[in-house]
Structure formats: C-alpha cells, structure tokens
N, C-alpha and C positions, 0 to 999 in steps of 0.2 A: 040485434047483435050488441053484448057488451062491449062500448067505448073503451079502449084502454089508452086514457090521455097522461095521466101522471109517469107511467110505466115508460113511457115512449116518447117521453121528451126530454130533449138535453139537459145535462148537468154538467159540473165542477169542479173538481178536487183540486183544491189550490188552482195552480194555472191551464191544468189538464180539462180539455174541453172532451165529455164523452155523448157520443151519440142518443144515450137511452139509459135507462135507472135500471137498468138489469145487469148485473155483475156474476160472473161466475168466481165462485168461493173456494179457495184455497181447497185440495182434499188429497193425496195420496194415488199414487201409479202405481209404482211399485215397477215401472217402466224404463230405469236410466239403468245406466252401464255399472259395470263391479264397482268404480270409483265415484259414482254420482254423474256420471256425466250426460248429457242429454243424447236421447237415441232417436233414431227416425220415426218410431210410431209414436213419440213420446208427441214430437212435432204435429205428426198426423191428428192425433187426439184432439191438442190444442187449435187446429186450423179448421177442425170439424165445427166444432163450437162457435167459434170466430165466423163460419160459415151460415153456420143456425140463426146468426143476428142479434147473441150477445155484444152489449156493450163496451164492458169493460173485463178482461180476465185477469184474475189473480191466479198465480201457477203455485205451484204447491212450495211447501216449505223447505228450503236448501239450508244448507250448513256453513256453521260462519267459521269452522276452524277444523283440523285434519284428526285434534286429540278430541272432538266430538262430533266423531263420524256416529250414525246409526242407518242400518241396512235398509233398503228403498227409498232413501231419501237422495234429491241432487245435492247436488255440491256446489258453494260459491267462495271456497277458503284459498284460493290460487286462481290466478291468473287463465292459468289455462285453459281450465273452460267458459272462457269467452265467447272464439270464435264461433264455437255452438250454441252457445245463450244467443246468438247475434243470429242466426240461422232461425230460431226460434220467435224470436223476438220480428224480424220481417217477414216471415211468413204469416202471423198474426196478422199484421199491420197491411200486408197484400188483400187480407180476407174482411178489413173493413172493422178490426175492435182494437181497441185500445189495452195495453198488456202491462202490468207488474208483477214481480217476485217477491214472495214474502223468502224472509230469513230468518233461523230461529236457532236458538241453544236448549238444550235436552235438559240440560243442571242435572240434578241427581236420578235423573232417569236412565240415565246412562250408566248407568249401575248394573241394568238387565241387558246391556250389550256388551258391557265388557267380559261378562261371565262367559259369551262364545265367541269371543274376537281370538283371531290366531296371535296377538300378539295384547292380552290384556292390561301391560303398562301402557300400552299407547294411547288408551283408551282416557280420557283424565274427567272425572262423573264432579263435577263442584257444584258446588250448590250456600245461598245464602246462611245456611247452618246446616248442623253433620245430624239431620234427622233423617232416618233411611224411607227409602221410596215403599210406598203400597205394592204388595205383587200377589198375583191370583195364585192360589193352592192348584196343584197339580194332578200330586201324589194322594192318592186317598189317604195314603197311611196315614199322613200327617194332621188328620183331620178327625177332632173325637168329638161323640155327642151328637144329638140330633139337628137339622139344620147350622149346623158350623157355618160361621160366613168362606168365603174364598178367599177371601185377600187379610194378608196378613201384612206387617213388615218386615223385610228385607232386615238379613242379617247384617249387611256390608252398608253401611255410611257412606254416603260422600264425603268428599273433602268441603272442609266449610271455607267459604273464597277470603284469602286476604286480600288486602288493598291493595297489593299488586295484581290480584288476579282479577280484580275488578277491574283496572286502568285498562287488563289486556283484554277483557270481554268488551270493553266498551270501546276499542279503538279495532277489535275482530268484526264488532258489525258494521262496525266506520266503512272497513276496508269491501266486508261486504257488499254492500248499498252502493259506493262506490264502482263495484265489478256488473253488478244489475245496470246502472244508468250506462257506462260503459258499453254493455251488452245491447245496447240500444232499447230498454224499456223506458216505457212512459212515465214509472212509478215503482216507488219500493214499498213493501208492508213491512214491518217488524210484527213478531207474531210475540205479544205479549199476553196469553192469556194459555187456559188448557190445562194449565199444572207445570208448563216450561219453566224456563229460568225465569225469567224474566217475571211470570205468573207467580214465583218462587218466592218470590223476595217481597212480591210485593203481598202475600196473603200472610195472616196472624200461623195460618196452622205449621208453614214453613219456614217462616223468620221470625226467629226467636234471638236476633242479632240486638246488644244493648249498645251499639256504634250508632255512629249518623245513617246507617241504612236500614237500620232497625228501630222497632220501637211505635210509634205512631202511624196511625195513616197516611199522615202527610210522609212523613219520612223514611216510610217502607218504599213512598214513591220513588224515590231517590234514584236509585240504579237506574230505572226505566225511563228516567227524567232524563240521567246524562246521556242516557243512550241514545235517545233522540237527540238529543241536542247533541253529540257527535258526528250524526247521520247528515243531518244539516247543515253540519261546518263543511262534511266531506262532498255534498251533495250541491250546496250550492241553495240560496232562496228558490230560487225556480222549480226544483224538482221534487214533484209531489213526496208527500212522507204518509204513509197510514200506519195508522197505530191497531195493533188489534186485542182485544182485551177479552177479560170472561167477566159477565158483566154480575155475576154471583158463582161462587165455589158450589153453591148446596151445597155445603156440608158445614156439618155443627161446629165452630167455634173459624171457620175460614172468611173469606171475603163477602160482602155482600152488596146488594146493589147502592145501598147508603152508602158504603164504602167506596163504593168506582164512582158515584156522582160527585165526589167530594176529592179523587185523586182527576177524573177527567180534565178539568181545566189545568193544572197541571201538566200534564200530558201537551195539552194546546200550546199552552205557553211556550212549553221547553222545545216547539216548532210539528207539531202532527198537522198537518191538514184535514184527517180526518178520523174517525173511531170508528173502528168496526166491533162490533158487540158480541160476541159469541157469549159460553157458558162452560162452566166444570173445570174442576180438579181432578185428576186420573183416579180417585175413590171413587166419582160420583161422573164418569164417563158417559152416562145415561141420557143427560142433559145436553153434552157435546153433539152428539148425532143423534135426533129423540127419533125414534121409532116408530110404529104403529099404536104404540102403546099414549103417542102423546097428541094433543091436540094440535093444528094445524097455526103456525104463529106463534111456537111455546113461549120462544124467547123474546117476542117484540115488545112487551112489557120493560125488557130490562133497553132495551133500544131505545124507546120511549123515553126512559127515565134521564137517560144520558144526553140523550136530544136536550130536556130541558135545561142539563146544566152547561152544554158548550153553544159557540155559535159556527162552529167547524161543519161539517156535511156529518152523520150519522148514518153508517150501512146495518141493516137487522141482515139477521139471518135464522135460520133454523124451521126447515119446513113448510118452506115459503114457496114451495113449487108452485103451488095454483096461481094462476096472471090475476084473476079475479079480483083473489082474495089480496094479493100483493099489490094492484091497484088500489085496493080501500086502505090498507096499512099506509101509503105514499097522500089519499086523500087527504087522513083523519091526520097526517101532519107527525105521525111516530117513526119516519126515520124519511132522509131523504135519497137511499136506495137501497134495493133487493138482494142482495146475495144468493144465489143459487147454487149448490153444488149436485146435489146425489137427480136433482128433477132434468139438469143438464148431461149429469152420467148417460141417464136412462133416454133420454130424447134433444140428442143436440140441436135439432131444430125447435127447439119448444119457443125462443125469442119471435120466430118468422108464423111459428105459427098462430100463436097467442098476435098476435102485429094483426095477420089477416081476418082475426078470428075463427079460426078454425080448431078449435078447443076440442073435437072429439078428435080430431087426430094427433094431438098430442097423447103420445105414449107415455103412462106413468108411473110415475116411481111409486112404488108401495113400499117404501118406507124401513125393507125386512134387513137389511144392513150386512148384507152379504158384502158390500162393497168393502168392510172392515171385520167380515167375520174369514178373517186368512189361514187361522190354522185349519179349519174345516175347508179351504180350498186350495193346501198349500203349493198343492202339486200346479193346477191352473194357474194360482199366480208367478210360480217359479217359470211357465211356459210363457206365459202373455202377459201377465203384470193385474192389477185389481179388476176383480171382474164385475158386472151390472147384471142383476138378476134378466131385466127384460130386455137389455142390449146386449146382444152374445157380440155386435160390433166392436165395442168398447176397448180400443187399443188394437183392434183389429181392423181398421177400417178399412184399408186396401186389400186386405183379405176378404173382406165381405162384402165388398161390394157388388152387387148385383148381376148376374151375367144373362145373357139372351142364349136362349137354349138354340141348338142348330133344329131339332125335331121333335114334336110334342108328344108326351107319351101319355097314356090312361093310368092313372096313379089312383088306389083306393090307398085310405090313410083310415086304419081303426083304432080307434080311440080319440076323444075327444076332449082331454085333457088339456094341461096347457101345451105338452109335447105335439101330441097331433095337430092341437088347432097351429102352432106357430109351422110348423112342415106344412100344413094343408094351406096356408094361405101361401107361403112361400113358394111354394111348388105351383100354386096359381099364377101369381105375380111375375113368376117366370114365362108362364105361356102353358103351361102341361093342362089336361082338364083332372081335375080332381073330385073324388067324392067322398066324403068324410062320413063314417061310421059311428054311432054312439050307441049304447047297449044302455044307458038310462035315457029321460026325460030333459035331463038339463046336460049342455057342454059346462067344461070347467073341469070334471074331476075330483081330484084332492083339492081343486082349488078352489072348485064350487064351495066343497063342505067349509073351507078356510072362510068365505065369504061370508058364513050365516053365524060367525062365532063376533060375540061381542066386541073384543078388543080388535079385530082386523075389519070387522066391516066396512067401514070407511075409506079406507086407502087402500084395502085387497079386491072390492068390488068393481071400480073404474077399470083396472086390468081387465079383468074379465070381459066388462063391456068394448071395452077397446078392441082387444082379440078378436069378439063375432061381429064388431061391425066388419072389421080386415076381413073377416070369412064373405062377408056380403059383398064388399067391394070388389071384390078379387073375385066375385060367380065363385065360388065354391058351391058345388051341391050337398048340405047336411040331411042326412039322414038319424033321425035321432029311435030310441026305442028298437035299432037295430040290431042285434045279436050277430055278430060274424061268422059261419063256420066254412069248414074248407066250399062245403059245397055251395054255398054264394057266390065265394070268391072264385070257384069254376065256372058256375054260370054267368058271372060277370067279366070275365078273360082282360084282368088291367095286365101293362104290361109291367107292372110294378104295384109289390104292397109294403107298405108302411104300417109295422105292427106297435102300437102306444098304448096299450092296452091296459098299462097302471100297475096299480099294487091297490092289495085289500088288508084293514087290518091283523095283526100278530093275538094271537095270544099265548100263554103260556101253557108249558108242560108241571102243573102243580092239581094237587087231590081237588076237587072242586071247582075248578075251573069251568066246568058249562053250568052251573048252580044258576037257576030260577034270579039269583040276586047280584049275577053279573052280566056286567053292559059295556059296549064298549064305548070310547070318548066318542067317535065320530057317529057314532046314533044318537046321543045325546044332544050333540051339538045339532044335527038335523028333527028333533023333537023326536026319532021313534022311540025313544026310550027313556024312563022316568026315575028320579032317583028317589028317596029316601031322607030322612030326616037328617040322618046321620051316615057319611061318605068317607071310604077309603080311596083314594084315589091310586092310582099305582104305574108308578111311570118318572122320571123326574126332569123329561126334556121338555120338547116346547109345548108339545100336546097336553103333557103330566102337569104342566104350570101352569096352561093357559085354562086348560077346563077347570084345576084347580079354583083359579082366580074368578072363573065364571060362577060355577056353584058355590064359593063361597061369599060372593057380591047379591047369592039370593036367600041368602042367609043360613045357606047349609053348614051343621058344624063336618069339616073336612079335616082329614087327615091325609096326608101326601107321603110315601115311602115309595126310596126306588134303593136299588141295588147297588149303586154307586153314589159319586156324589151330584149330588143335585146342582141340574144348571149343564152336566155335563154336554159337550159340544154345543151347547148355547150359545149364539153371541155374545160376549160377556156385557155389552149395555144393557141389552134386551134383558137378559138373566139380572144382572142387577134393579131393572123397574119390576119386572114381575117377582123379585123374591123379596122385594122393597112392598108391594101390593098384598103378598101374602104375608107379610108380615104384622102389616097394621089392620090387616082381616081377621086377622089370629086362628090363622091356618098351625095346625101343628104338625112339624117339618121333618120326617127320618131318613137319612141318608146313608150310605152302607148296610144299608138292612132289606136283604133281598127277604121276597115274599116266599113264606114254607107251605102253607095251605089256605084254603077257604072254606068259609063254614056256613050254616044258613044263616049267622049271626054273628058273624064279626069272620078274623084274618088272624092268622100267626106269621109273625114274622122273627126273624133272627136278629136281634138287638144284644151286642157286644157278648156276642158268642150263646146268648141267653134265649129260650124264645118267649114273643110277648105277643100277648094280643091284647087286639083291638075290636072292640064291641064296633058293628057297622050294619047300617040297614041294604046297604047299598055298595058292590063295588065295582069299580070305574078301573078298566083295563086303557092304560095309554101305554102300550110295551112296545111299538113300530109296527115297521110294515111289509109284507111278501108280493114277491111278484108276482102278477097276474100273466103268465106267461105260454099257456097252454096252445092258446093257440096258435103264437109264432111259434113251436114243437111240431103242432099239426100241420101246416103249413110249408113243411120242408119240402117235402115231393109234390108241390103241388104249384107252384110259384116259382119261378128262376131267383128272379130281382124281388128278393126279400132283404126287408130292413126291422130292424129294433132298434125303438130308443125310450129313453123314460125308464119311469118307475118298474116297465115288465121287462127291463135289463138287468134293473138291481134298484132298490127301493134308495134313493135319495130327495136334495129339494128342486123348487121350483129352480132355480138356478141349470142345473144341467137337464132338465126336462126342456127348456125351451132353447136352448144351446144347441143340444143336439136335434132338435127339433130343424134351427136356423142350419147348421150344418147339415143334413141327408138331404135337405130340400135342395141345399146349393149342389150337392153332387150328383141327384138325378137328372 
C-alpha cells in the first residue's frame, strides 16, 4: 500500500495549526439565498467534506460590497450575515477541519451583471482602467467568417477607479476580513487572481494606469499590497491572511510566472502568510479549471516557481485529485499543500479514503466541468445549486442519503450504461436483488465509447472502473451480451424494471447520407471504421471537436463544418482548449454553414448564402444522438413498476444519466 506521509501530516499557516496538507479549494454553489446569504444545504455541503477528513476549507468567494453584488455568490458586505457565517463556521469546526473565506471584487466583470440586474445603477463595474471586459458571442448573427472566435469586447467600459475608489476598495475588504474572523473562521483568503479586481490591476493586459498603481511590475502590485496590508491592520497579527494569485494569465502580452515570482514577496511582506497559486485571465479560463484536456498537476509548475521565491507556505492547485500523485508534489518540495476542489465535489470522503488507502473506492472526478458548465444546467442549478457529474449528492446531501428499504423487491435494470450501472448498484446497496442487462460485450455505454477516445482516456476511464467494481460489491448479477425483450422480462416476473437503454447515433436528412464514404464519430473512435486522407468532419459540439482534434493529431487534413457556431453548448473552457488544439493543428474551421449534400468526393455546404464545396475522402457524422427507446414502448402492458431514465428518455450527458440513475434507485 502507498504511504501517504507528506499528505497527512500537520501544517501551518501563520499561527493556524491544520491537521493534514489537503485543503479544499475555493469553487462556487450557487447554493446561498437571493441576498448571498448562507443556506442550510450550503452548511450541509461544507460539513460533508469537513466529514470526509479534509483539512483545511476554503469556502467559496463572497462579496466585499452591495454595488458589486454578482448572482450565486455569498455576501460579506454587512454585518448581517454573520450570525449564519457563524453557524457555518462551527459546524465545520464540530466536524474536525479547519475553515476560511475567501473575498473577492469582480472589477470590470461586473459589467455582465449589470446588464440583468433589476436596478443596473446599483450595480458600480470599476476597474484599474476603462478597458471593457472579454465576453462570449451568443447570437450567431453577430459572428462572420469561418471559425470566428467567441469572445469579443464588451461594448460598455468600466469606470476606471480613482483614488478615492481605491481608498474604499481597500478599506471594503478591510471591513470584510474583519466580518470572516468575526464569524468565527480560522482564516481569511483574498482572492487575487482569475481575471478579478485585484488580478486587474495587477496584469499589463488591464492596467494601463501611468499613476503609482500602474506602470511596472513592482507597482502594478500596489493596490494588492495595500489591500493586505489593510486586512492586517483590521485582522490583527494573529489571524491568518492567504493571498490567492494566477500564477500566469496565458495570454499574450498579460502576467506571467516571471512576473508573480518577482510581485510574490511583495505580497509577503505587505503581511500574506500564505500564496495560493492558481491560473488565468477570463480569456484564457481554460487554465482556471483544466479539463480532461490537461495533464494531471498542470499548474504546479507555476506553485513551484513561487515556492522558490517566498519562505511563506505555498498551496498548488489544479487537478491534483489523485492522493498519489499530490503526495510526490509535497515530496519533490513544489508546494507545501494540496488544494482540492472538483475531486472533493465528486467524493467528499476522498481525504478518509486516500488516509486508509483505499484508493479504488474513491469516486472520481473526470474532469468534464459540468460543475461550471451552468447555462447547459440552468434549470438544475436554479433547483439545487452547482451540480457534480458523479455526485448527484452534491448540495443534496440530506436528500440522499441512503434509506433501508422496508421489503426487497426483484428489480431487472436494462441497460448498462452509466444510468443503469449507477440505479443497479444503488438499488443493491439498498438491499433489493438486482440483475443488470447489457445487449453489448462491455458496461459503460456512451461512456465506454468516451473511454477509448484519446483526450478522455485518462480521467474518463477510472469512472468506469469504479462503477463495476460498485456492481461487484454490491452482488449485482450482470448479464452482458443480453438482448432484452418483453418476453424475458415475462419469463423472469421482477417486480420492477428499470429501462436505461441509451441512445444510438443521429444522422442526417441530406442526399448522400448512407454513401460508402460516411461514418459515424463513435465507430471511428471504437476502430470499426476507417477514414481517408482527407476529412470532413461535421458536427461542431464536443463529439465534432474532439474527433476532430483526434484525426487531426494523426495527421489527417480536416475540415470541421457545423450549422451553427462552433463550440455551441460546450463548456466554454473545454471549447476554448479544444478550439485552441485545432487551431495550431490547422484544422480548417466553418461555422454557420449547415451541410446541403454529399458526394462520393467531397460535401457542399452553404457558405454566406453561397454553396462550396469541399473535396473529402472521408466523411465523419458527429450531428447527436436518438433514443434507444423501443423497448420501454414494448413494455407498457407487460410490467406494472416500469421506469425510464437516461439517454432512452431523451438523449443528453453523463450528468443526468447517473442523477436519475441515483434518484429511481432511491424511490424503489
């Protein structure tokens, strides 16, 4: 068994003594009340965690003032909510971890909340100079040419801060910090990094100020300097201050890690006890939350760097789920602790577990960033707050918690997706006997085929394994190579079925479409199907990008066209690495140009009202997906206690496949 010694032994922060090097990382709810206020499951969430055997928690970022409110953030700009930060704050400390608040200002980001606030004077967006904020393109209209990027500038500036607006930013987080310690935490964070205010002033691309806050490195640091050193007058020596930074913008002419090793002592000086290292500017978001797309540790490089210029305690972060690999980061001496945020979403116990070694039963996160892809979940987050693809718990916890059945019933569960497999263990774990159907060779599904594709393999793979070993634990009976038809499910008499039954690829309604030279993504990515020198690909979601990015990594020339614009319902980090990937593959990019025909030699498409085509040996259907649904239809008169869930309800992601999965299992 791996030793996890560094991991799990005390540390420091200034005079805060914490149990263990594993910190849970600041991340968004989307869980608090209309005003920011703290809510009971908000509590629940954080007591979960505290529970699992994290160390130390960071709670997500609140507000230091009322004229920059932004929606699902808490609030720390009044008094008032105290006595519930305090609520918060001991229930933590019941469960054995140690707790701070970070606090943060939006600066000119608040530009895109005031556009829907019911009262947009109240709303006040400053910023170290009046350069307007990046914002994603929406409206196709507005977007001509082939591969257009998304993000353009905002028409509307901020206000550039005068020195009076400085004095009262810097005496708002004062008052802040103040209201945290108060509230009985251990520790306050300032969140100076991201793209924030505070990120603002201090990077070239946003401070183009020729006063003492602008200008140099050194003196870009200025605002961030006083602001600590406010927090400290108002806080007292005693109580911890972490400073949180991006330790590079990536992006061309912004901050970089030369640049934060040479502002960090700084930072020290003017009273941080510690740095926390993150990444990105709201261009280059990619880097903030890295994806599947990025290697495991992306950022501890820039952690690293930072470590050597202060003698403060140094937290990495960014995809550091694995215990393993975040014990050899803590070895080799590149930060002296962990951060956790999306691995603790996904498995609050993961500290207790990784402690015992018990490494296959941590549940993991894959990385696919549904936790921050909101507008594709708006509605679930408007009901229950930011959701975890593999934790349907996640802000639900007293709703899911496990109940003991009064009488066990015969439950057949068909389909072995991720939907079925998460109901079939579930409905085990409860006590019911279960037997699980598959009509291929391997469980998994869509999720299988996601496994065997270049960029997800790594982080989409452990999910899967984790799921069937749960099948095993839990005695489930699988059946695989099964076929289900009514009359099985007669001669088997469960008293309950469970139909998961998926969705199979779309193709389209265009001339040519069964042509000898079309294939679809998901046979390609499984080897049955072979492409061609030269590829159309056609599609422009995650499918349309990712096989993209695949065939064109094996040197195929591709051509990518979809009917919209490209990237659409993407997560926009994920969308921005992959269109960044095809980009310097030199994939050639058509957007708005739906496909009109297919030929045995190429594709016509409709290009700015015109059509064009494209010579192609090969071409690649990624257009979505249909329910596989037949035989919950067949199944009506023949079954009482029938259920649907998944893909053969209506084709979407993993996310609600194993949701509803975890819900029908709790209601049978």
């Amino acid at each position: 068994m791996t030793q996890l010694i560094k991991l799990f032994e005390p540390g420091t922060i200034g005079k805060m003594e914490v149990k263990n090097r594993v910190v849970m990382a600041p991340a968004g709810t989307a869980g608090h009340g209309p005003e920011g206020e703290i809510t009971d499951k908000v509590i629940d969430y954080y007591v979960d965690r505290a529970k699992g055997g994290v160390g130390f928690i960071i709670a997500q970022s609140s507000l230091i003032l009322k004229d920059a409110l932004a929606p699902g953030r808490p609030s720390m700009y009044d008094d008032k909510f105290i006595p519930k930060l305090r609520e918060l704050s001991d229930a933590v400390h019941q469960n054995g971890a140690k707790v701070a608040f970070q606090i943060v200002h939006h600066g000119k980001l608040l530009t895109q909340y005031r556009e829907n606030a019911p009262d947009p004077s109240a709303i006040r967006a400053i910023a170290p100079s009046a350069i307007p904020r990046l914002r994603r393109v929406t409206d196709a209209t507005t977007v001509e040419g082939a591969g257009a990027a998304l993000w353009v500038r905002d028409n509307t500036p901020p206000e550039e801060a005068t020195k009076e607006d400085i004095k009262r930013l810097v005496e708002a987080f004062a008052e802040a910090a103040r209201r945290v310690k108060e509230a009985g935490f251990d520790a306050v964070e300032i969140h100076g990094g991201h793209g924030y205010l505070i990120s603002q002033f201090l990077s070239p691309l946003d401070n183009i100020r020729t006063d003492e806050y602008g200008g140099s490195v050194e003196t870009r640091a200025r605002f961030a300097c006083e602001v600590i050193e406010a927090v400290r007058r108002k806080v007292g020596p005693d109580f911890p201050v972490i400073f949180r930074i991006s330790g590079s913008d990536y992006m061309e002419g912004g901050i970089n890690i030369k640049d934060s090793a040479r502002q960090a002592p700084l930072f020290v000086d003017a009273g941080a006890d510690a740095l926390h290292i993150s990444s990105s500017q709201q261009g280059s978001i990619q880097w903030q939350y890295p994806s599947f797309l990025f290697p495991k540790g992306t950022l501890v490089p820039d952690a690293e760097a930072i470590k050597k210029a202060v003698k403060v305690p140094v937290i990495a972060v960014g995809k550091l789920s694995d215990p393993i690999y975040a014990e050899e980061v803590l070895r080799q001496g590149k930060a002296d602790f962990i951060a956790i945020a999306r691995g603790l979403m996904a498995d609050p116990e993961l500290p207790n577990k990784a402690k015992e070694g018990r490494f296959d039963d941590i549940r993991p996160c894959v990385y696919c960033l549904n936790c921050f892809n909101l507008r594709s979940h708006l509605n679930y987050v408007l009901t229950y707050g930011i959701p975890c693809t593999v934790d349907p718990a996640k802000l639900r916890e007293q709703e899911f918690a496990l109940k003991p059945i009064t009488s066990s019933k015969k439950v057949m569960v068909v389909g072995g997706g991720l939907a079925g497999m998460e109901a079939a263990r579930t409905l085990a774990e409860r006590g019911h006997e279960v037997v699980l159907y598959e009509a291929t060779a391997n469980l998994g599904g869509q999720w299988f085929i996601a496994c065997q594709q270049e960029q997800k393999r790594e982080d989409y793979f452990p999910l899967l394994a984790y799921l069937e070993r749960g099948l095993n634990k839990a005695k489930v009976t699988v059946k695989l190579t099964t076929e289900v038809t009514p009359e099985i499910v007669k001669e088997a008499k469960p008293d309950a079925v469970v139909v998961a039954t998926g969705a199979v690829p779309q193709t389209l309604d265009v001339e040519g479409a069964d042509g000898k030279n079309v294939v679809q993504a998901v046979d390609v990515i499984l080897g049955k199907a072979k492409v061609g020198k030269r590829v159309v690909v056609v599609g422009g979601r995650y499918l349309g990008m990712e096989i993209t990015d695949q065939l064109a990594g094996q040197g195929k020339e591709v051509y990518l066209i979809t009917r919209s614009l490209l990237g659409r319902d993407v997560e926009r980090n994920i969308y921005l690495a992959l269109r960044n990937r095809l980009i310097d593959k030199g994939v050639h990019m058509f957007q708005n140009c739906p496909l009109v025909e297919i030929r045995e030699n190429g594709i016509y498409m409709a290009f700015n009202g015109d059509l064009v085509f494209l010579k192609a040996d090969t071409v690649v259907l990624a257009v979505g997906m249909k329910s596989q649904n037949q035989l919950a239809a067949s199944l009506k008169d023949v079954i009482s206690e029938l259920y649907t869930i998944g893909d053969c309800v209506t084709p979407r992601d993993a996310l609600y496949a194993i949701h509803e999965g975890a819900e029908i299992a709790r209601q049978i």
